[in-house]
Backbone as XML, in Angstrom:
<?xml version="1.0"?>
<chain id="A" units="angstrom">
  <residue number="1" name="UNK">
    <atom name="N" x="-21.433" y="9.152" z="20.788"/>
    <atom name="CA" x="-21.236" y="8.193" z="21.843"/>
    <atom name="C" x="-19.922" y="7.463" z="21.578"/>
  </residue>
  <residue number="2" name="UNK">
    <atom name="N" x="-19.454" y="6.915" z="22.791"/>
    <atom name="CA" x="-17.952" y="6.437" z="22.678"/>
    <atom name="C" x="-17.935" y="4.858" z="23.364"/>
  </residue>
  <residue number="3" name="UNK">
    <atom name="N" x="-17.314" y="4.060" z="23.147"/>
    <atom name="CA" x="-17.007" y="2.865" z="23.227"/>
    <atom name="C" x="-15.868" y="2.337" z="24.728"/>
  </residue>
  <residue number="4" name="UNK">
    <atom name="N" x="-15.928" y="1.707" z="25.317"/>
    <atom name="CA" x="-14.949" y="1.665" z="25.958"/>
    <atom name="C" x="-14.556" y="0.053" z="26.292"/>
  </residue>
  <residue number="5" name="UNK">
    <atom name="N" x="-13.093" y="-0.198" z="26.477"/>
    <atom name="CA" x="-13.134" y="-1.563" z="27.359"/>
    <atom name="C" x="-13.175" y="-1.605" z="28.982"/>
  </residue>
  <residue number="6" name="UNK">
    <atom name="N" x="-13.894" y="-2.513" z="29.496"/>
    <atom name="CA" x="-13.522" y="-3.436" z="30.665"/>
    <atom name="C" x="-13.093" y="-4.327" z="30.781"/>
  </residue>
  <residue number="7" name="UNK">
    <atom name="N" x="-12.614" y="-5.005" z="32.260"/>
    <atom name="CA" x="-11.835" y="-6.342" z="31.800"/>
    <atom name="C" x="-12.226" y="-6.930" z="33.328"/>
  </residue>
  <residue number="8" name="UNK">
    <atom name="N" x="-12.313" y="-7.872" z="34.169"/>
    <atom name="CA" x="-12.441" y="-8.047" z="35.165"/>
    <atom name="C" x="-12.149" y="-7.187" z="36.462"/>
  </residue>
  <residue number="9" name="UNK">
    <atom name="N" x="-11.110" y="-6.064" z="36.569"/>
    <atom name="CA" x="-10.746" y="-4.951" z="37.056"/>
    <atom name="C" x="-11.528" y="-4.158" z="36.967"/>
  </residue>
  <residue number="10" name="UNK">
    <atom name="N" x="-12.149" y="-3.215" z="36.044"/>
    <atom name="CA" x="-13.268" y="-2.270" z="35.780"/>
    <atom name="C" x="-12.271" y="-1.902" z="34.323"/>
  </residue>
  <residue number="11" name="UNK">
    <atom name="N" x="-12.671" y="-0.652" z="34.288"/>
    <atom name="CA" x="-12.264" y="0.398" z="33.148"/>
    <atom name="C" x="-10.872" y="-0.192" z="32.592"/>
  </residue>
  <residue number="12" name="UNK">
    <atom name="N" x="-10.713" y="-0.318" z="31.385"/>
    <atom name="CA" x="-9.405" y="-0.565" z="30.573"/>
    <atom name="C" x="-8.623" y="1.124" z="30.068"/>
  </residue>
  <residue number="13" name="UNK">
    <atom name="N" x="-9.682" y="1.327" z="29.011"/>
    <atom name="CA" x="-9.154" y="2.514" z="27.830"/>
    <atom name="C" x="-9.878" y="2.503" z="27.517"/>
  </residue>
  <residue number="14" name="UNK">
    <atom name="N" x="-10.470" y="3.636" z="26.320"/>
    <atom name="CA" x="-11.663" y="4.320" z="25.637"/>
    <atom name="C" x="-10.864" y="3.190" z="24.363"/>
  </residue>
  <residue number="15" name="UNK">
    <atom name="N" x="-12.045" y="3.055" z="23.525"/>
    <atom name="CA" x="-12.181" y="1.741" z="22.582"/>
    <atom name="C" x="-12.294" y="2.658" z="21.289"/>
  </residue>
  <residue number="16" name="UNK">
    <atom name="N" x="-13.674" y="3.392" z="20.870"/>
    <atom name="CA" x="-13.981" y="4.294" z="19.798"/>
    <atom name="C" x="-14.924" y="4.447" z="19.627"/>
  </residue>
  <residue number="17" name="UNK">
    <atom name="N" x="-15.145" y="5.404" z="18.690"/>
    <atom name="CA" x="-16.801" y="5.478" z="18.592"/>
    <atom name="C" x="-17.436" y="4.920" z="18.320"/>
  </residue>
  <residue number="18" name="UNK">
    <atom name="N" x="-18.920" y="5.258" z="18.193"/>
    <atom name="CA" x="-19.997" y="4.277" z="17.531"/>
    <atom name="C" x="-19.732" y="3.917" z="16.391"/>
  </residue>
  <residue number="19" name="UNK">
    <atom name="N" x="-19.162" y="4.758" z="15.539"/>
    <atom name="CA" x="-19.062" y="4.176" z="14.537"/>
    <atom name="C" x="-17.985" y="3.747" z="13.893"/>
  </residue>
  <residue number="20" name="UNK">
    <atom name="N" x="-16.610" y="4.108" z="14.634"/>
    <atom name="CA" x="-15.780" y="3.232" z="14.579"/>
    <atom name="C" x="-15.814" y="1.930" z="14.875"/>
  </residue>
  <residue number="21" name="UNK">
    <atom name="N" x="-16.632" y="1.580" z="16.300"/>
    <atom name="CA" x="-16.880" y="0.824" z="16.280"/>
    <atom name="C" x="-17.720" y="-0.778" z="15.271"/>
  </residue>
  <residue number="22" name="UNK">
    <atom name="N" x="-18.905" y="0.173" z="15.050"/>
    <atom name="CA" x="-19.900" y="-0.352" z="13.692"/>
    <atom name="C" x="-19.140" y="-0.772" z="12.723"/>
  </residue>
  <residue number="23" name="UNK">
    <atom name="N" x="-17.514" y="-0.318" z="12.053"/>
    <atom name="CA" x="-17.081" y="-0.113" z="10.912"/>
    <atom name="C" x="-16.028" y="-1.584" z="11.605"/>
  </residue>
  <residue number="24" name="UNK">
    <atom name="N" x="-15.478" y="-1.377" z="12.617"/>
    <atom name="CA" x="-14.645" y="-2.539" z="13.008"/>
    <atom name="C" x="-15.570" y="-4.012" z="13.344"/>
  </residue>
  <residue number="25" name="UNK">
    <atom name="N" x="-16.699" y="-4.145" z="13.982"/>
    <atom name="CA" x="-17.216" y="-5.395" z="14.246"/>
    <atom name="C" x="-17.878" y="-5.796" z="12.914"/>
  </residue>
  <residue number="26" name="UNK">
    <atom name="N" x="-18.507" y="-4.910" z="11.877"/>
    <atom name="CA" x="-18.383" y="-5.180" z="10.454"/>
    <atom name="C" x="-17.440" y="-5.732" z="9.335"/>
  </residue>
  <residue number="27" name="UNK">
    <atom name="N" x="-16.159" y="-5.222" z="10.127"/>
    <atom name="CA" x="-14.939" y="-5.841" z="9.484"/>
    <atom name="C" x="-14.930" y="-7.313" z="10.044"/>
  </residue>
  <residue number="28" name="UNK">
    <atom name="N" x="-14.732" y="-7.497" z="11.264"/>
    <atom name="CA" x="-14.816" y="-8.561" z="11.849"/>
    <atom name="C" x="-15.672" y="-9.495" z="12.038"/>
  </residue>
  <residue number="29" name="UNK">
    <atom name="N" x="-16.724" y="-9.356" z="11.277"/>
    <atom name="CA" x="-17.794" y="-10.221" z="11.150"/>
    <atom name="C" x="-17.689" y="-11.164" z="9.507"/>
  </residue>
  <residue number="30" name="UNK">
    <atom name="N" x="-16.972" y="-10.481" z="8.868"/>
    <atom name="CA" x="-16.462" y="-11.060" z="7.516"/>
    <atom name="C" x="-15.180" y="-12.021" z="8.087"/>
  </residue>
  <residue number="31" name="UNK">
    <atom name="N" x="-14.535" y="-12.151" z="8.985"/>
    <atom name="CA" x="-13.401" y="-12.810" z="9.248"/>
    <atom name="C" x="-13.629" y="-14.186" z="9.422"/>
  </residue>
  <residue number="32" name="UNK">
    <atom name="N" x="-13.296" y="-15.431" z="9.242"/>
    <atom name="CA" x="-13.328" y="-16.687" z="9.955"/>
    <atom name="C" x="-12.868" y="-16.318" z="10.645"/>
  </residue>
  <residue number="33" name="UNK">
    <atom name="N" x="-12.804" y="-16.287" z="12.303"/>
    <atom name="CA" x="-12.214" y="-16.348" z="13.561"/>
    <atom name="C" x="-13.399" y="-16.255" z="14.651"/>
  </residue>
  <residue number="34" name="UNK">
    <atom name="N" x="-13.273" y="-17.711" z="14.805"/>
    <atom name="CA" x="-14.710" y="-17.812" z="15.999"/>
    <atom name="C" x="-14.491" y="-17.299" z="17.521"/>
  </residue>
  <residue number="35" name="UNK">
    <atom name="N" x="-13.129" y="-16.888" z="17.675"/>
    <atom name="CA" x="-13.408" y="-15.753" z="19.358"/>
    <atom name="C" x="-13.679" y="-14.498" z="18.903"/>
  </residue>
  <residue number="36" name="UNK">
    <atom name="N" x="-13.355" y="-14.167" z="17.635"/>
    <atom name="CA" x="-13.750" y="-12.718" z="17.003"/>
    <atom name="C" x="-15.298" y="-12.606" z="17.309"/>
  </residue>
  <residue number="37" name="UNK">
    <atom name="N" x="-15.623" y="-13.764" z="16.402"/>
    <atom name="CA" x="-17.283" y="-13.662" z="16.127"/>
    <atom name="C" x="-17.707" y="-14.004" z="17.357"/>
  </residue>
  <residue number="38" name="UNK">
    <atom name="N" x="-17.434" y="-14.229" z="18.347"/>
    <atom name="CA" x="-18.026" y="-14.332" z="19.560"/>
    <atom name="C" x="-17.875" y="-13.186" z="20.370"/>
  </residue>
  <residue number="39" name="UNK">
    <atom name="N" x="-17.000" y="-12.439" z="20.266"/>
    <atom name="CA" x="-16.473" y="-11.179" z="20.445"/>
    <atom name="C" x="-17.596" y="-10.278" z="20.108"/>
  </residue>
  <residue number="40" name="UNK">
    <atom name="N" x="-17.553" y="-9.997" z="18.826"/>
    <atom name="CA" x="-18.760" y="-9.278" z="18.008"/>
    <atom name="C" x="-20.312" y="-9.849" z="18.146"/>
  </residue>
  <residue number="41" name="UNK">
    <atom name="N" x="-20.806" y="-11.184" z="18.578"/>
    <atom name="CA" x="-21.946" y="-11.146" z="18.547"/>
    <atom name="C" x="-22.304" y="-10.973" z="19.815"/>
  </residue>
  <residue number="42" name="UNK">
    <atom name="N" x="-21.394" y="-11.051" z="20.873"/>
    <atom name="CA" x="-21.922" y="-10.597" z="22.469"/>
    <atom name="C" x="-21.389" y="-10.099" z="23.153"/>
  </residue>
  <residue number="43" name="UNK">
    <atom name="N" x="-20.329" y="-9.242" z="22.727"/>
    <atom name="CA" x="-19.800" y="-8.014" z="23.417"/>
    <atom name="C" x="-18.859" y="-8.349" z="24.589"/>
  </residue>
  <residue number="44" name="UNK">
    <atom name="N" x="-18.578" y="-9.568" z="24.376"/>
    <atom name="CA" x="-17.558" y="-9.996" z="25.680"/>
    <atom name="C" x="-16.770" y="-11.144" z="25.148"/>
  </residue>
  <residue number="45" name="UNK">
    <atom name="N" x="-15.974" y="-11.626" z="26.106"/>
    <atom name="CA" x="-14.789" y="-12.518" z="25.959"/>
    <atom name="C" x="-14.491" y="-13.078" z="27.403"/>
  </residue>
  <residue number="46" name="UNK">
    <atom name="N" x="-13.964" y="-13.965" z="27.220"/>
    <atom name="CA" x="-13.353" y="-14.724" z="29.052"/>
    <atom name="C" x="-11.767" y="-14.816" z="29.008"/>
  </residue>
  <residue number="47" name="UNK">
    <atom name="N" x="-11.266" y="-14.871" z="27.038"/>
    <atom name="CA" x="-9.866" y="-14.932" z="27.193"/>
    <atom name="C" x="-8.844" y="-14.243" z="26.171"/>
  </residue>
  <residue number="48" name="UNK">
    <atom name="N" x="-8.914" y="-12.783" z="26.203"/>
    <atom name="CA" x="-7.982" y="-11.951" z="25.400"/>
    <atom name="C" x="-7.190" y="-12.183" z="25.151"/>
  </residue>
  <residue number="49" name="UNK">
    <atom name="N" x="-6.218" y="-13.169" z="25.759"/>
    <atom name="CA" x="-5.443" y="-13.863" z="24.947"/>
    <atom name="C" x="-5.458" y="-14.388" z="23.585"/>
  </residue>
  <residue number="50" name="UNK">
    <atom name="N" x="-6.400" y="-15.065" z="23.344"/>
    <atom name="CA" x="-7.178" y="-16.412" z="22.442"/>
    <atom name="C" x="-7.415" y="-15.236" z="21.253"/>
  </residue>
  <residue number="51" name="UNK">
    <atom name="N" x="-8.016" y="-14.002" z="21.687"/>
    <atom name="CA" x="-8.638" y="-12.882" z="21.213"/>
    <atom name="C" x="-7.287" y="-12.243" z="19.788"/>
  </residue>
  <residue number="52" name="UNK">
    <atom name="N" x="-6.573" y="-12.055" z="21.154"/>
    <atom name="CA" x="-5.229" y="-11.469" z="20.566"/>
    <atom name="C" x="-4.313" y="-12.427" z="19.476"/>
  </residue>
  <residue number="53" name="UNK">
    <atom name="N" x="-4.546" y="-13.724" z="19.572"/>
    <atom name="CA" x="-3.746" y="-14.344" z="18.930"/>
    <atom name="C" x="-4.815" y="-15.009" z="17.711"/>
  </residue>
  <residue number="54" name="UNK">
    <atom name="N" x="-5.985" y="-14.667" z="17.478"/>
    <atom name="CA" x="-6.951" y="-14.332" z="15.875"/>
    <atom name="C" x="-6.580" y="-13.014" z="15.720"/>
  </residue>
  <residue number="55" name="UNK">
    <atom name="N" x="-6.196" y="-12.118" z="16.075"/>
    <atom name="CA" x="-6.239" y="-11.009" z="15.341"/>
    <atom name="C" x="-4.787" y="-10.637" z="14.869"/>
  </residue>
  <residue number="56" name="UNK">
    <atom name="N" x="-3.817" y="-11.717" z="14.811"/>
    <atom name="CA" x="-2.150" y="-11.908" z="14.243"/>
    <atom name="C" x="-2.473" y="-11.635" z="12.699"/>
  </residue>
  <residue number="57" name="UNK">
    <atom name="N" x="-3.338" y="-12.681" z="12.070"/>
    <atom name="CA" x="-3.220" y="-13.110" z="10.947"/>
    <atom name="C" x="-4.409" y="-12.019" z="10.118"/>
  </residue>
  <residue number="58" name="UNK">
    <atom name="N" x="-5.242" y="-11.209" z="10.615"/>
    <atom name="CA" x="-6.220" y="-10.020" z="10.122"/>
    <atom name="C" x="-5.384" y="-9.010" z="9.753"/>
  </residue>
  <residue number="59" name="UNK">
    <atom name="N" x="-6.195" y="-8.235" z="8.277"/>
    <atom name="CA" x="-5.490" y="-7.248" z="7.506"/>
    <atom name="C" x="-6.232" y="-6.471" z="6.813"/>
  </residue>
  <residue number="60" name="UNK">
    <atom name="N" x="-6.701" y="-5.621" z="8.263"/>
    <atom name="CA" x="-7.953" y="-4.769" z="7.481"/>
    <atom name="C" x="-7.275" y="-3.376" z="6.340"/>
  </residue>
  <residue number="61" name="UNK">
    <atom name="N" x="-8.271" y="-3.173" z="6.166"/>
    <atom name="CA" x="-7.856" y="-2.211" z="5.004"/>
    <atom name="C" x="-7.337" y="-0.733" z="6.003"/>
  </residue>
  <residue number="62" name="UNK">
    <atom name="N" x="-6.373" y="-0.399" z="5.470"/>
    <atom name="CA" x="-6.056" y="1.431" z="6.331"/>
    <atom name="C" x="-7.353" y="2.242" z="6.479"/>
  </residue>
  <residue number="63" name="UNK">
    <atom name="N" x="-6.739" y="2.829" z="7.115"/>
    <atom name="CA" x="-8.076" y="4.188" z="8.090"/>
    <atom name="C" x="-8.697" y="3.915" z="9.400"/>
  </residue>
  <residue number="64" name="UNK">
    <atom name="N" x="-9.829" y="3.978" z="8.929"/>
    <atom name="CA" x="-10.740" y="4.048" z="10.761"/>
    <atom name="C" x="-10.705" y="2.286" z="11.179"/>
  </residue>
  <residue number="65" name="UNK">
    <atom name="N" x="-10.756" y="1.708" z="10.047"/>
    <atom name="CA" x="-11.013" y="0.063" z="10.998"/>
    <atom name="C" x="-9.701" y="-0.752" z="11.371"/>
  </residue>
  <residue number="66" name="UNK">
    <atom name="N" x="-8.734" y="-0.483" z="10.740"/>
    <atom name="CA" x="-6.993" y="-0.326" z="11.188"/>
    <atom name="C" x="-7.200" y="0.068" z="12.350"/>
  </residue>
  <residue number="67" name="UNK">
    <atom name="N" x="-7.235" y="1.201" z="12.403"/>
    <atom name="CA" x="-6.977" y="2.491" z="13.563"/>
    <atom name="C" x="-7.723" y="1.649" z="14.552"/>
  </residue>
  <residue number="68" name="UNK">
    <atom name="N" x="-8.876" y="1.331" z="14.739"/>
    <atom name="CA" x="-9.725" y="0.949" z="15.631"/>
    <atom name="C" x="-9.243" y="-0.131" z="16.414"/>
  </residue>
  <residue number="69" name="UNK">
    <atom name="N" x="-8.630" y="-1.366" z="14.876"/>
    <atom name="CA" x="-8.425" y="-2.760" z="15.451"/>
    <atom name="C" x="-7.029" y="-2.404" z="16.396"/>
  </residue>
  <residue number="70" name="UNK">
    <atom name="N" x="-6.160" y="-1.578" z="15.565"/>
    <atom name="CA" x="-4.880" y="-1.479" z="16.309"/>
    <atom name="C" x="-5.012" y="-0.955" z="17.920"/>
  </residue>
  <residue number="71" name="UNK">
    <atom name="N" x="-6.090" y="0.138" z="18.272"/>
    <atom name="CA" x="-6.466" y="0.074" z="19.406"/>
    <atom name="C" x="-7.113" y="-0.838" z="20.200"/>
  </residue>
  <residue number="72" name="UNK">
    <atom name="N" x="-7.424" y="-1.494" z="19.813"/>
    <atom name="CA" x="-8.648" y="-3.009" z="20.508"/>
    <atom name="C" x="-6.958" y="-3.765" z="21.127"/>
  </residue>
  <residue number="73" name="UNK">
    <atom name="N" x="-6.460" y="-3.759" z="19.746"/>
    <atom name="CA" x="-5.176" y="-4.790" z="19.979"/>
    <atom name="C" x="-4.396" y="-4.135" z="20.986"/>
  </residue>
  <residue number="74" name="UNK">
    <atom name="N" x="-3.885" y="-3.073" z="21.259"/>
    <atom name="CA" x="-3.280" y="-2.456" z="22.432"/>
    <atom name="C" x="-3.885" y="-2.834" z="23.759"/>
  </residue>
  <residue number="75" name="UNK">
    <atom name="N" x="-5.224" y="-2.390" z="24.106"/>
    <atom name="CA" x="-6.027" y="-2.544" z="25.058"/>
    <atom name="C" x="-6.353" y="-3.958" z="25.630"/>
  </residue>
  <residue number="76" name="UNK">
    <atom name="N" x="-6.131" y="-5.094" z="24.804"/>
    <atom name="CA" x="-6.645" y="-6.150" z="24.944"/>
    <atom name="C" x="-5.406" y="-6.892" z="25.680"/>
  </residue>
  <residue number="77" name="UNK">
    <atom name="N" x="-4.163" y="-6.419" z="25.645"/>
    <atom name="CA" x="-3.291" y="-6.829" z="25.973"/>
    <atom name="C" x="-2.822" y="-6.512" z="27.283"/>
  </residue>
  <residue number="78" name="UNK">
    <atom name="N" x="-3.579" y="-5.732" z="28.231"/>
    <atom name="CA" x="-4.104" y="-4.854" z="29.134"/>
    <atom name="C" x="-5.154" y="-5.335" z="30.093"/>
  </residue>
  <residue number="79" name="UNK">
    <atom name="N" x="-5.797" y="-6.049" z="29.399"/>
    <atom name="CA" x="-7.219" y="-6.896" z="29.900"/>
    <atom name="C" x="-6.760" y="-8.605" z="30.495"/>
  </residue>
  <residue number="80" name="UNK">
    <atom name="N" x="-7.330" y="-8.407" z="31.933"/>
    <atom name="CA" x="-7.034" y="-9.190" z="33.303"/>
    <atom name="C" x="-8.165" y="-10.167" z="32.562"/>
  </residue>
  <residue number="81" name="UNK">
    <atom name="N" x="-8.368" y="-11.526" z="32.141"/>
    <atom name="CA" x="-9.707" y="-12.377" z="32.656"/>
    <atom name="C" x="-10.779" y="-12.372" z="31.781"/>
  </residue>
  <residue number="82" name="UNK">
    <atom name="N" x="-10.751" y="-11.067" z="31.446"/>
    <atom name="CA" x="-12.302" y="-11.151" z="30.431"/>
    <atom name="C" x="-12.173" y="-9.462" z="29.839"/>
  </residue>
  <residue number="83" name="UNK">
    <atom name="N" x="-13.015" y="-9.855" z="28.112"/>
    <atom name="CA" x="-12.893" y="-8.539" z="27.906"/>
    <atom name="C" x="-14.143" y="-8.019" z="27.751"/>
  </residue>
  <residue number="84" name="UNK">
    <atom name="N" x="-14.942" y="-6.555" z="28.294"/>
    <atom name="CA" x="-16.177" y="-6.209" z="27.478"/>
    <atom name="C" x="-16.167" y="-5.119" z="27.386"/>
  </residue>
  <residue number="85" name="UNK">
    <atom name="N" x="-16.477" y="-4.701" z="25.774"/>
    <atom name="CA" x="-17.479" y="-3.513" z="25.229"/>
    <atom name="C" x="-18.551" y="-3.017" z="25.807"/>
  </residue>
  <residue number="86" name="UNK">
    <atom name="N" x="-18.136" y="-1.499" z="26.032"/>
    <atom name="CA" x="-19.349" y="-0.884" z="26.830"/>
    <atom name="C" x="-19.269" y="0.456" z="26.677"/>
  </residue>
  <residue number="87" name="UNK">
    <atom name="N" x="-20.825" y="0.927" z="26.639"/>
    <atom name="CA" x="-20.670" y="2.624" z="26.291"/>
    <atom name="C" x="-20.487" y="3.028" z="27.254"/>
  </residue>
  <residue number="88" name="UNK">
    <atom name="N" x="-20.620" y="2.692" z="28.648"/>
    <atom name="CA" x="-20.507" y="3.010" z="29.643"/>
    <atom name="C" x="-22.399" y="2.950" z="30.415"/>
  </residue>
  <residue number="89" name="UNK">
    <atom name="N" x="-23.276" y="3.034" z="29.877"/>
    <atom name="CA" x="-24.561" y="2.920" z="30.503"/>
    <atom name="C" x="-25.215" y="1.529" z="29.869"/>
  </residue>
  <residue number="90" name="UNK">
    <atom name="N" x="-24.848" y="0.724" z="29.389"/>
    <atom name="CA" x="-24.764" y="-0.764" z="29.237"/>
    <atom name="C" x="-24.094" y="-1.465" z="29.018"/>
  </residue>
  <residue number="91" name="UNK">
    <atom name="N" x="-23.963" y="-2.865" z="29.356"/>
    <atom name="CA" x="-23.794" y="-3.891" z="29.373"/>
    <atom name="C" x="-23.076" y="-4.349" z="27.714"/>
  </residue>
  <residue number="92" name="UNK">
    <atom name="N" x="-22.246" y="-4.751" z="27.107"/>
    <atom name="CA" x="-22.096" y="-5.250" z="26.021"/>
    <atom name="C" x="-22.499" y="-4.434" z="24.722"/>
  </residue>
  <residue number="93" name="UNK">
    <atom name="N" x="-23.414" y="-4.787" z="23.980"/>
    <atom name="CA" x="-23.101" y="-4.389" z="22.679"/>
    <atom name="C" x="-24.961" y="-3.848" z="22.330"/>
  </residue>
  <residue number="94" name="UNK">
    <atom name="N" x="-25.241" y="-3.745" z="23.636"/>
    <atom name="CA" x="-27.446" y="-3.480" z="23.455"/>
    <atom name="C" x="-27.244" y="-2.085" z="22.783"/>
  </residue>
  <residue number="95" name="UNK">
    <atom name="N" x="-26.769" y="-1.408" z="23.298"/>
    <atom name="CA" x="-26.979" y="0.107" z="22.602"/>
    <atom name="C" x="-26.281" y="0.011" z="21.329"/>
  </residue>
  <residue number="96" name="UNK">
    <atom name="N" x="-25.615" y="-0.640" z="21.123"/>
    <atom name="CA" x="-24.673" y="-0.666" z="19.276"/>
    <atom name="C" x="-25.813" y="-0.972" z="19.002"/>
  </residue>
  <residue number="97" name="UNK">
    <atom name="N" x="-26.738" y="-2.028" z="19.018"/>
    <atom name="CA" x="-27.188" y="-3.249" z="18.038"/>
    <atom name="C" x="-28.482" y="-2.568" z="18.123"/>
  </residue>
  <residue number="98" name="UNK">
    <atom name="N" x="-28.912" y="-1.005" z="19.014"/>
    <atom name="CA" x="-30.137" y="-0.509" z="18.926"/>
    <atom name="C" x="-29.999" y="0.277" z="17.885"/>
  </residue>
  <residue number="99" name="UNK">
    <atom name="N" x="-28.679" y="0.544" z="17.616"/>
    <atom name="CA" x="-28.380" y="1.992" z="16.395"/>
    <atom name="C" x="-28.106" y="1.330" z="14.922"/>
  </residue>
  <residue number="100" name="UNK">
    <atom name="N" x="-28.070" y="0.321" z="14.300"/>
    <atom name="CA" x="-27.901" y="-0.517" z="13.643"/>
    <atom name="C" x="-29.389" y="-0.966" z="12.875"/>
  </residue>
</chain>
């Protein structure tokens, strides 16, 4: 299964997999940054901006959660109003947090 963003428009870009995903909101759940963690505990946002400018000072380790964040960070910059995570047959983050 694959990950994707929306943003008030519909469809952004494909985000990553499940378990890229799993491996990045894991990273980001260790971070102080409370739009992150609001990010990660409900699968949405109202201001990617705010989003984009906590994730300046983050320095994940190379590979898949790099790779991942550096795509979030592309995409987010892309995103009209609001951002959300979606597999595409729900809403936010219900199907992550069922596989978990």
């Amino acid at each position: 299964m694959s990950y994707q963003l929306y943003d008030e428009n519909g469809y952004v870009d494909d985000l990553a997999t499940t378990k890229g995903l799993n491996d990045l909101l894991a990273y980001l759940k260790s971070t102080d940054t409370p739009g992150l963690n609001k990010l990660v505990q409900e699968g949405w946002d109202l201001i990617p901006e705010a989003i984009l400018e906590e994730m300046e000072d983050l320095n994940p380790p190379a590979g898949e959660v790099k790779d991942t964040l550096d795509q979030l960070k592309k995409n987010l910059k892309k995103c009209v109003g609001i951002v959300i995570f979606s597999d595409g047959l729900n809403d936010g983050l219900a199907a992550l947090e069922e596989t978990q």
